[in-house]
N, C-alpha and C positions, 0 to 999 in steps of 0.2 A: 947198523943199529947202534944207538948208544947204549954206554953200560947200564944195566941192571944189578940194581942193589936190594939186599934183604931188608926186613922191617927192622932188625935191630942196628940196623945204619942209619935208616930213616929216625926212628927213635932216639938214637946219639945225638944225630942233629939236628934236631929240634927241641929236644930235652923233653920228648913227650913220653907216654907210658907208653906200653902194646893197646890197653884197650883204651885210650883216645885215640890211636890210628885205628882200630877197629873201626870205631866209630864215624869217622872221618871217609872210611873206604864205604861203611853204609850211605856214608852223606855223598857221596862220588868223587872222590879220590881216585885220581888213573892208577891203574896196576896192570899188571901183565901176568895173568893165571898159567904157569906153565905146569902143572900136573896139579890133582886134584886135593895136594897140603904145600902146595910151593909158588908163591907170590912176591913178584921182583916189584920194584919200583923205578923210574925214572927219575932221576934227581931233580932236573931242570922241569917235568910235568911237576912234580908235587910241588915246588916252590910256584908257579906260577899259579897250582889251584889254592895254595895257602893266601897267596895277595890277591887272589880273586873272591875268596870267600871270608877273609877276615871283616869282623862286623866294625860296621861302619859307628861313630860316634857321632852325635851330634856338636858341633861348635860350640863353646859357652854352654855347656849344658852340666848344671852341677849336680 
């Protein structure tokens, strides 16, 4: 199993808040619920759902 990290690692690096990862985990962000106040993260899952779900811009579009 690879390491599991806390939300305020995840938070560190990304430079995001806790409630934009809130939110982000309602939007489906992978986590790993291991007791019913303790939620790990996957490093390498949440970077691959950040570049899956960053919004797309249009070309030329001012």
């Amino acid at each position: 199993m690879k390491s599991l990290v806390n939300s305020n690692v995840v938070c560190d690096k990304y430079s995001i808040s806790k409630r934009t990862l809130c939110r982000w985990k309602l939007e489906g962000l992978p986590s790993v619920k291991l007791t019913y106040n303790m939620v790990r993260y996957q490093l390498d899952e949440v970077a691959k759902w950040i570049e899956a779900n960053k919004v797309k811009t249009e070309v030329g579009a001012e």
